[in-house]
C-alpha positions in Angstrom: -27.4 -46.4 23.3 -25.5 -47.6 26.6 -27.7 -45.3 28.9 -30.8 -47.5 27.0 -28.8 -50.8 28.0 -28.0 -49.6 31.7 -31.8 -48.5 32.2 -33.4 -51.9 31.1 -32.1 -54.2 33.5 -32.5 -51.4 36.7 -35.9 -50.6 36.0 -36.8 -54.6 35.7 -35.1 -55.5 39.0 -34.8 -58.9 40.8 -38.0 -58.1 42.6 -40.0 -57.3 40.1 -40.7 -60.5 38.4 -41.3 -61.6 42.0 -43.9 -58.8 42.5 -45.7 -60.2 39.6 -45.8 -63.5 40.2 -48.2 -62.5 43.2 -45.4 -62.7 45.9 -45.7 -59.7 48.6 -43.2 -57.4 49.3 -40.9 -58.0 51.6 -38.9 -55.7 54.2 -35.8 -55.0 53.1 -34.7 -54.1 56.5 -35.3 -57.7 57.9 -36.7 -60.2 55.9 -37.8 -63.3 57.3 -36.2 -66.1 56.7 -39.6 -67.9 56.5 -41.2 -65.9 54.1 -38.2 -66.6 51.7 -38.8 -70.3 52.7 -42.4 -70.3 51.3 -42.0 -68.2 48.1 -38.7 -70.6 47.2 -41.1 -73.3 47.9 -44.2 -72.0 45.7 -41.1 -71.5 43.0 -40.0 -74.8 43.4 -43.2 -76.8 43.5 -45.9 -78.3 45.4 -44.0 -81.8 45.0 -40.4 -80.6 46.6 -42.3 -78.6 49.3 -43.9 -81.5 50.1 -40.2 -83.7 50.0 -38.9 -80.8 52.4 -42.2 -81.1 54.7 
């Protein structure tokens, strides 16, 4: 049963709720700082992206 509990969460991943929320994939070798701006501000809403505009 642990080998069931272990595999859940690594097969989900952090990214891929992202992935399916439409998100592109980004490079893990250098992401840009930009990119990460705009998805936390499509997560956050079109009324703080338009406070931190």
């Amino acid at each position: 049963m642990s080998d069931d509990i272990e595999q859940g969460p690594e097969s989900a991943g952090p990214e891929a709720p992202r992935q399916g929320a439409g998100v592109p994939r980004k490079p893990k070798v250098a992401p840009d700082p930009r990119l990460e701006h705009a998805v936390a501000s499509e997560n956050a809403g079109d009324a703080q992206a338009a406070a931190m505009a």
